[in-house]
N, C-alpha and C positions, 0 to 999 in steps of 0.2 A: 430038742424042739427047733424047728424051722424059724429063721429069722424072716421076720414082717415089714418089709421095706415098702415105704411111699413115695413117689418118684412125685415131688412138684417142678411145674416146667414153669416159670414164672416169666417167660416173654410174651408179651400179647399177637406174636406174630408166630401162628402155626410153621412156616417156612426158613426161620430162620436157622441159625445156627446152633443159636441154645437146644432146638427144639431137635439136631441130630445129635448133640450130647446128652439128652435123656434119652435117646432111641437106645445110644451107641450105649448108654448105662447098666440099661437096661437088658440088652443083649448079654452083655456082661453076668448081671443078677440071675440071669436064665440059664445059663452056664452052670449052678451051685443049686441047691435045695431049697433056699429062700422064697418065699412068696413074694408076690410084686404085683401093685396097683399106681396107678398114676395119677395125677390131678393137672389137668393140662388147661391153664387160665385163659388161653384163647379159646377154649369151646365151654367154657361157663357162663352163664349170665345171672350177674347180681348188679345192685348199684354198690361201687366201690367206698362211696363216700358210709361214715359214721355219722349222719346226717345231724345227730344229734347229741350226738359225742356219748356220753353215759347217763346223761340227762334223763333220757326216755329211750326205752330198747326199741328197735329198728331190730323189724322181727327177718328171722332167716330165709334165704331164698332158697331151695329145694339142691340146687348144687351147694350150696355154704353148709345145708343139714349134712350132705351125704361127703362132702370135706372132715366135716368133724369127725364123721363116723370113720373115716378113713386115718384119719391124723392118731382117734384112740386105737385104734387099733393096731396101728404100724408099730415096733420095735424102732425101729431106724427111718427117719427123712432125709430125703435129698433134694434139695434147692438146687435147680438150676437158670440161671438166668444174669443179667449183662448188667454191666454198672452202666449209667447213664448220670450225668451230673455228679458224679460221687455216691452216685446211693443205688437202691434198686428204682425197677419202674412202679410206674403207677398203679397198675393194675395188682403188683405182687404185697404193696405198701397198702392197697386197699383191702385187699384177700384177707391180709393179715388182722388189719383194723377189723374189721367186720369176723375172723375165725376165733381169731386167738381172746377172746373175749373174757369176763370175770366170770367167775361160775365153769368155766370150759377150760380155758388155760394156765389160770391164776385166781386166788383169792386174798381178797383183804379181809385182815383178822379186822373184826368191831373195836372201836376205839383204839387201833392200833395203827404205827404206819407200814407194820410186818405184815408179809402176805404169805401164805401157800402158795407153794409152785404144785401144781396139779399136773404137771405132764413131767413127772420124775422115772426115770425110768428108760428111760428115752433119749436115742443118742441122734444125730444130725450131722450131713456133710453138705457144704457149700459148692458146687461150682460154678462159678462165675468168671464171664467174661467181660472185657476190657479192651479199649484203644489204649491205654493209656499202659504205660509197663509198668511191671511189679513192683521194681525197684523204686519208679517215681512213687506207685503209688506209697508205698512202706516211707518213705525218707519225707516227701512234701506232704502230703496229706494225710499221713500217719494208718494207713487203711482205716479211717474213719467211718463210710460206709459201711465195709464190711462188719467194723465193731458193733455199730449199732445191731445189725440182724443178729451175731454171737450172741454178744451179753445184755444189749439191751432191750433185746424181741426173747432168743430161744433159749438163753440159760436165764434169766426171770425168769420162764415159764419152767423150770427144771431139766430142760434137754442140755445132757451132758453127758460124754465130748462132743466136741462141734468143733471138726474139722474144715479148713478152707483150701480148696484150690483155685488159684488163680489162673485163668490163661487169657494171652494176648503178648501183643495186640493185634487186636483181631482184624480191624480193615485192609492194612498193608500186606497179612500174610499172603503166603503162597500157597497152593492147594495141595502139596506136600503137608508143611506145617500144620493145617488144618486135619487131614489123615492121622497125623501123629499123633494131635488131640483125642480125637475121635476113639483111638486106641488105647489111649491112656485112660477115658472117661470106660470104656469097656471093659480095661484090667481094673478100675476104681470098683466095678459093679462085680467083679470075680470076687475081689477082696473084701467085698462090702463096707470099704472105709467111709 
């Protein structure tokens, strides 16, 4: 059976950098048998906010339906997009909020504080870019952001493994270094890691 990969690009800036590491990913996945579909968050429009948190549902915008439709279907996600402040951006923090919802991604058992992971089955790879270097980030701030997306967004939801790669930093590189990337994000998508 052909592996079902979802390529999400989680920078809000079509031109960026993230946005040739899901190109160059993807070139890669096209290379192998695999299927491949994208979700690219700079050409959605939704409001990002949970306006009303789970209070009252804040019904789907037409690209958030056809996400989900994309998310159950995929075998394999890839998250690609930049740490900013320790965490992801805003738009990818709201994607989430407003996608990964109860009934869709997860469910709480009644009278219970145990939930169903509803998206089991299901593996996940991180790439993510950074000014800030690996090592600082691993030693001072424990890759805090990144944990959150792991274990506190995609294995709740039952996606597991969920692999991360880190690259940076990325403002000082040289346009060498940046190639290297790009090539490594390309043999990521041969390997489907």
């Amino acid at each position: 059976m052909k592996s079902k990969i979802v390529i999400v690009n989680g920078h809000p800036d079509s031109q960026s950098f993230c946005s040739a590491l899901s190109d160059a990913y993807a070139e890669g996945v096209k290379s192998t048998d695999a299927q491949i579909r994208k979700i690219e968050l700079s050409q959605l429009r939704f409001e990002p906010n949970l306006r009303f948190g789970y209070r009252q549902r804040t019904e789907l915008e037409e690209d958030l339906i056809e996400a989900q439709k994309l998310i159950s279907w995929a075998d394999h996600l890839v998250f690609v997009y930049p740490t900013w402040w320790g965490a992801m951006p805003a738009i990818l923090k709201g994607f989430i909020d407003r996608v990964f919802l109860p009934g869709f991604a997860f469910k709480y058992r009644e009278n219970s504080n145990l939930w169903d992971k509803l998206l089991t089955g299901k593996s996940a790879h991180l790439i993510v870019t950074s000014d800030t270097p690996s090592w600082y980030n691993r030693l001072i701030y424990r890759r805090a952001g990144l944990l959150v997306m792991k274990r506190n967004i995609l294995q709740f939801c039952g996606i597991t493994p969920v692999r991360i790669t880190e690259l940076g930093p990325i403002k000082p590189s040289s346009p060498e270094r940046r190639a290297e990337w790009l090539e490594k994000a390309k043999q990521l998508g041969t390997k489907l890691a």
